[in-house]
N, C-alpha and C positions, 0 to 999 in steps of 0.2 A: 620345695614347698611352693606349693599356685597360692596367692594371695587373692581375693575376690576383694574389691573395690569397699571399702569401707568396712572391712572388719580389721581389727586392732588383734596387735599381739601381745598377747601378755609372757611375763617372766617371773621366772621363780632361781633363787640361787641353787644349786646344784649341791644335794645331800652329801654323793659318794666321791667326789674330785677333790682332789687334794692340793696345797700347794700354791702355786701362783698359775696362773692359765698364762702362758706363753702362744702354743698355739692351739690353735682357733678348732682344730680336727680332733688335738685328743678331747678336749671338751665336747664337741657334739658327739664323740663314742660313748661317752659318759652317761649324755643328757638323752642318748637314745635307751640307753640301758636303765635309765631310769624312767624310760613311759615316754618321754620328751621327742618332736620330730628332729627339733633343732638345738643347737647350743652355740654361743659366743662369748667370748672372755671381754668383758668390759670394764670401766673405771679406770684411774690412774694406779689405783695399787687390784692388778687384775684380777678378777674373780671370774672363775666359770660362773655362766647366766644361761640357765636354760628356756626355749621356748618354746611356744604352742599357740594356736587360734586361741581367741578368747571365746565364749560361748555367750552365743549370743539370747538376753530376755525378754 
């Protein structure tokens, strides 16, 4: 993903992932399959977090 200098990303937690998110890659097959470019497992108790540009108003 190219980032362009001052757009923000936003996150949504992930409908279809199951489980605890361990690693970081089955999560972005996840967050792809659900529309999403990207996906990361974050927090201390780990969730899949999917992400995307935000759009900009």
């Amino acid at each position: 993903m190219n980032m362009v200098l001052g757009q923000e990303m936003c996150e949504a937690k992930s409908i279809n992932f199951k489980g605890m998110c361990l690693k970081w890659r089955n999560c972005k097959q996840v967050c792809i399959s659900e529309g999403f470019p990207d996906g990361r497992c974050k927090g201390f108790i780990r969730k899949c977090v999917c992400r995307k540009f935000c759009l900009l108003n």
